[in-house]
N, C-alpha and C positions, 0 to 999 in steps of 0.2 A: 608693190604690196598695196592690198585695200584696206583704210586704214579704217574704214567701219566694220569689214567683216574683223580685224583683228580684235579689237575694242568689242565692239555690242553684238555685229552679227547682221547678214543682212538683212532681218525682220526688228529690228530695235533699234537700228540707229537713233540716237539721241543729239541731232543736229545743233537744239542748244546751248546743251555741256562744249560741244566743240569751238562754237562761234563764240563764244559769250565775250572774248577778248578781241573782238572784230569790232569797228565802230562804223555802224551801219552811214550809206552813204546811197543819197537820193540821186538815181538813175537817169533822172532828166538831166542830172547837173553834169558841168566840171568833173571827172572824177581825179584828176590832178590834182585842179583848185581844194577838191574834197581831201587830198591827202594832204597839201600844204597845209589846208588850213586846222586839220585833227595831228599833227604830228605832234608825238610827246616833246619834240628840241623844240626850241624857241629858233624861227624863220624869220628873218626880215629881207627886202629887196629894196633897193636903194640905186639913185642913179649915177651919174659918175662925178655928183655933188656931195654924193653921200646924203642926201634929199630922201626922205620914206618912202615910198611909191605903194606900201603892202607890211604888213605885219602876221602872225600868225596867232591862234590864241594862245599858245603856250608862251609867246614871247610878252602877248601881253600880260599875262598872269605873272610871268617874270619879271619885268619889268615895273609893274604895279600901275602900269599908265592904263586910260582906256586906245581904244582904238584911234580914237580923233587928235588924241593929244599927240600918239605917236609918228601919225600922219603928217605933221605939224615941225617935226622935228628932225634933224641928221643925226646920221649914226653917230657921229662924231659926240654930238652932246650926250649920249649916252656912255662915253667914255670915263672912266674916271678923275685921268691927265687926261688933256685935249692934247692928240697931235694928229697926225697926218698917216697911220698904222693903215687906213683904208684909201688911200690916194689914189690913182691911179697908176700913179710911176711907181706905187711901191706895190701893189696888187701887182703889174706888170712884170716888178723885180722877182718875186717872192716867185710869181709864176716859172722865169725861166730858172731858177734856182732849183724847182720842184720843192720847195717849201713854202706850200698852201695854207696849213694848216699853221695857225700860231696861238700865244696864247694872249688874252688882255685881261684888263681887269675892268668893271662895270659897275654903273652906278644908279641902282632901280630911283625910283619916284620919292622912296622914304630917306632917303638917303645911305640906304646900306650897300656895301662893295661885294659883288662874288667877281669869282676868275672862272673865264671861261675858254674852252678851244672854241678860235673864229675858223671857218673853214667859206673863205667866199670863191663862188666861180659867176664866172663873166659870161653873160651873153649878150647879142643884138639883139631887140625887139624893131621892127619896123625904124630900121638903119639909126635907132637908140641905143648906146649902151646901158646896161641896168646890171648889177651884182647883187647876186642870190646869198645872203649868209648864211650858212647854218653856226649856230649858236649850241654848245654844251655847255653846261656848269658844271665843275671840274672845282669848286671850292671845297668838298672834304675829301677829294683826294690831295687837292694841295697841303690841306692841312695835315691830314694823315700823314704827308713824304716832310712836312718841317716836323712835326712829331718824330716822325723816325728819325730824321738827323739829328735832332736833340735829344731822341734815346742814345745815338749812336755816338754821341760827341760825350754823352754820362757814361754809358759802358768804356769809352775810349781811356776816361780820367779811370774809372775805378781799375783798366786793368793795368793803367800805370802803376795805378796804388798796392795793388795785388802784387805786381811786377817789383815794386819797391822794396813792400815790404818781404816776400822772396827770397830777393839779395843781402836784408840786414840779415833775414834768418840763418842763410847760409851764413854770416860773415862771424855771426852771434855762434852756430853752432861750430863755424872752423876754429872759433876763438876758444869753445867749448873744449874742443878735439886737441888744441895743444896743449890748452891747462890740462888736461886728462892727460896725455902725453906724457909732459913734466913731473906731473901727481908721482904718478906711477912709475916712472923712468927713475925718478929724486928718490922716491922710496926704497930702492930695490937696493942699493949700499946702503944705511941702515940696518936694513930689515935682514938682509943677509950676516950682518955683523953681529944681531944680535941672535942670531941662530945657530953662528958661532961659538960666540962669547956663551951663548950659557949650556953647549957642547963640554964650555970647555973647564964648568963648574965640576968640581969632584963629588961627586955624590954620599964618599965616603967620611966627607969633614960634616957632613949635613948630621945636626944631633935632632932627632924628633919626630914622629909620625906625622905631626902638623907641618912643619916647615918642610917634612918631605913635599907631602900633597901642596901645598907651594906652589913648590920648584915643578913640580908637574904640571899644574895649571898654566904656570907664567909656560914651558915648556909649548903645552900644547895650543897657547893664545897664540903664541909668534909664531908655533910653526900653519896655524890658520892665516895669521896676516901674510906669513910667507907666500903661501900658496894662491892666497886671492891677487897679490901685488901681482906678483908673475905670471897669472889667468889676463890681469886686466892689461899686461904690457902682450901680450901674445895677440889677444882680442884688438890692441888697440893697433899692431902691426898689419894685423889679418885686415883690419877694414883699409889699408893703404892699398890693399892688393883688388877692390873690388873694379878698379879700371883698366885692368888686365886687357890685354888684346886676346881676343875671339879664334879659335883655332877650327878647324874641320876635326870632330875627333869620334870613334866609333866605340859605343858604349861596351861592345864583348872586351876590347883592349883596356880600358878605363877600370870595368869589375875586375877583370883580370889580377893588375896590381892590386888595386884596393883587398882582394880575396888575398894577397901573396904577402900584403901588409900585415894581415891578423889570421895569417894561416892557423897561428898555434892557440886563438881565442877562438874560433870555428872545432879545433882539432878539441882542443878540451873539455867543449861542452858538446859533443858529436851533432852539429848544426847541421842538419840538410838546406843546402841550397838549390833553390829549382828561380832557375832563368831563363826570359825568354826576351828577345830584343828584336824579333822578327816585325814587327808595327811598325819599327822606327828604329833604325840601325844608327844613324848617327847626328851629330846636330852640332851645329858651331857654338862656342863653349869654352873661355878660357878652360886648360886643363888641370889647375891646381880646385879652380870651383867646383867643375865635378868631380872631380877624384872627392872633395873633403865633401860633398853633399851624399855620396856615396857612402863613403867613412862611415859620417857622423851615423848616418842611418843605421848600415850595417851592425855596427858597435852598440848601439844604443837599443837594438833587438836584441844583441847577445846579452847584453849587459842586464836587460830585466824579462831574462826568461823564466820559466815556470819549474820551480824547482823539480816537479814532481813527472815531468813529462818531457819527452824530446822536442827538441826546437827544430822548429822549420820556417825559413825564411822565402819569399813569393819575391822574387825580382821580375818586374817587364817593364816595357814602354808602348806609347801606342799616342796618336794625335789626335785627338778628339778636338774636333772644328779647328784645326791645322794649328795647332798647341803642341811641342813635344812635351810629353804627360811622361813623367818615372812613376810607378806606386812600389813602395816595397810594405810589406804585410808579413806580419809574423802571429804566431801562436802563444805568444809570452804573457806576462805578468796583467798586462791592459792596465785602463783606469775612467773614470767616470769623463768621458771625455764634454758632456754637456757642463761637468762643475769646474774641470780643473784644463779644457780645453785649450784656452787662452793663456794660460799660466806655462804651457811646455813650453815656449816659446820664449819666454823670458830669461834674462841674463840673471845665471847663478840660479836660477829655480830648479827642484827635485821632486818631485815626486813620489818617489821609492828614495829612502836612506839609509836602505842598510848594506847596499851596494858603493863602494867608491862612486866616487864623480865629482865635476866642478861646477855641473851646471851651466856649462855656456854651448854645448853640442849643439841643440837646438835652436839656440840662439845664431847663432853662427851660420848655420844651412839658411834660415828664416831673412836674412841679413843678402846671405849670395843670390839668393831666388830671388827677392823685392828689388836688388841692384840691376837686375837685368829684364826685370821689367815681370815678371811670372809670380807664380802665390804657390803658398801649400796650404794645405787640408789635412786635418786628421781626423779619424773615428778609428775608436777605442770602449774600450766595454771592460769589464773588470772579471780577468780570467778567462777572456774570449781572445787576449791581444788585441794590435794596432794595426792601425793600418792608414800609413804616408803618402797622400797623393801629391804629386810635386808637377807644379807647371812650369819648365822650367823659361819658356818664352812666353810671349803674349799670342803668337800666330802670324806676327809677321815676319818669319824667320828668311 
């Protein structure tokens, strides 16, 4: 390729935009000598005393010496420790080793130290030996690689710390998980006793409209405690099961039951269901977690349909960026999903109240999906319905 016609063209070549980084060199001379002595590295040639014989000007600039002083001098004194790194038997050693190149540390004229790669090769001059060095300063990349190590040796400590603190968290929350446990375990005789016992109050010795509404309140408190105890012993059993072993299981068989489980909640509120699982037929999956992700969904469409209109419910799957995706979308009641978005998700939270519920459905799906590594989404609009995106892996299935 002509690299002016590419550039200028061949009536404009602009020869000194190209050379400008060329360091002209006079034709009568050396054009060697002319390269040795314009080379950006710092050059010195030395005899087999390690004795100056030649310098370069980069080395003197380096160095901070003039030319005379350097002339004057062994390599060796410009060592930082004096030893014998350029000897002959050790140039020798290093040569049949194939390890030429090493590194030293130096000590210019002001006294300050850089590290540099020495790179010497040997040759005869006029049955002399003389060694040619070339010199790199290689001081902030040194400094840069102890930099790193000292990032790398702080990153090391903090991910201890991170790693620490980790393990108290788990031990803090496992210790969380049995108090809860006990709470609610401990509770559950009680709470049952006194759901009983005021069963088994006669309502007919009760004298008074006030002391009736009473006995209703106290009535209707315990049967709330009742109810929450026994949600949070269920919740608290349901989360032993999130280490469930992984099964092959094929989502038509999975809806199948779940559909055979609330046949008669489908049957009552005449729910069309339209499924489709052709994207993505099956996915490993303990089968109690999908079966209750399925559940909770399906139930939780019936459960706040639109009084005024037929429910229809959108089941499919499909892998967008090798994710198995469930969405299930319904026509029902919706809700302001930007205000109250975050909120479905939470343990014992409603949304709608004038339908039964415990408030932990969502909770619970939200619980199985983050255990195995996947998220859900919701959008929702108010009177438009919902609509549940579920990932239920992360994509490396």
């Amino acid at each position: 390729m002509d690299f002016r016609k590419e550039k200028n063209g061949p009536d404009n070549f602009d020869k000194e935009n190209l050379w400008e980084d060329f360091i002209p060199v006079e034709i009568t001379s050396d054009i060697y000598k002319e390269v040795f002595k314009y080379s950006i590295f710092p050059k010195i040639v030395h005899d087999i005393d390690t004795r100056i014989i030649e310098a370069n000007n980069s080395a003197i600039k380096e160095f901070g010496f003039s030319r005379n002083e350097l002339l004057k001098k062994k390599l060796i004194d410009l060592h930082s420790n004096v030893d014998q790194e350029h000897s002959p038997e050790d140039i020798t050693d290093r040569n049949r080793n194939k390890k030429l190149t090493s590194e030293k540390e130096f000590k210019r004229k002001d006294g300050s130290i850089f590290i540099a790669e020495v790179t010497p090769c040997m040759y005869i001059v006029e049955d002399k030996p003389v060694i040619h060095v070339h010199i790199q300063n290689i001081t902030e990349r040194k400094q840069a690689e102890v930099k790193m190590q000292e990032l790398n040796a702080a990153l090391e400590v903090e991910i201890t710390k991170v790693e620490l603190n980790a393990k108290q968290i788990e031990i803090k929350n496992k210790e969380l998980e049995e108090f809860a446990y006990v709470a609610a375990h401990d509770l559950k005789a009680p709470v049952t006793n006194l759901n009983v016992l005021i069963d088994m109050i006669n309502m007919d010795c009760i004298v008074g409209e006030k002391d009736m509404q009473l006995i209703n309140k106290l009535k209707s408190n315990i049967e709330q405690v009742y109810k929450t105890i026994f949600t949070l012993n269920d919740v608290i059993n349901f989360k032993t099961t999130l280490k469930d072993k992984k099964e092959r299981l094929e989502f038509e068989k999975v809806f199948h039951e779940v559909r055979q489980s609330i046949s008669e909640q489908v049957k009552s509120t005449n729910t069309t269901l339209n499924v489709d699982f052709s994207e993505c037929s099956e996915i490993d999956y303990p089968p109690l977690h999908l079966k209750s992700i399925m559940q909770n969904l399906l139930t939780n469409s019936v459960k706040y349909k639109c009084p005024d209109k037929l429910l229809k419910i959108d089941v499919r799957t499909s892998m967008p960026n090798g994710s198995v995706c469930l969405t299930v979308k319904d026509n029902g009641l919706g809700f302001d999903d930007e205000k109250y978005g975050g909120k479905v998700f939470g343990l014992f939270k409603r949304l709608h109240t004038h339908v039964e519920g415990k408030g932990v459905g969502m909770y619970v799906v939200k619980s199985i999906v983050e255990a195995h590594g996947g998220r859900i989404e919701v959008k929702s609009r108010p009177g438009e319905g919902t609509m549940f995106t579920v990932y239920l892996n992360n994509g490396k299935e």
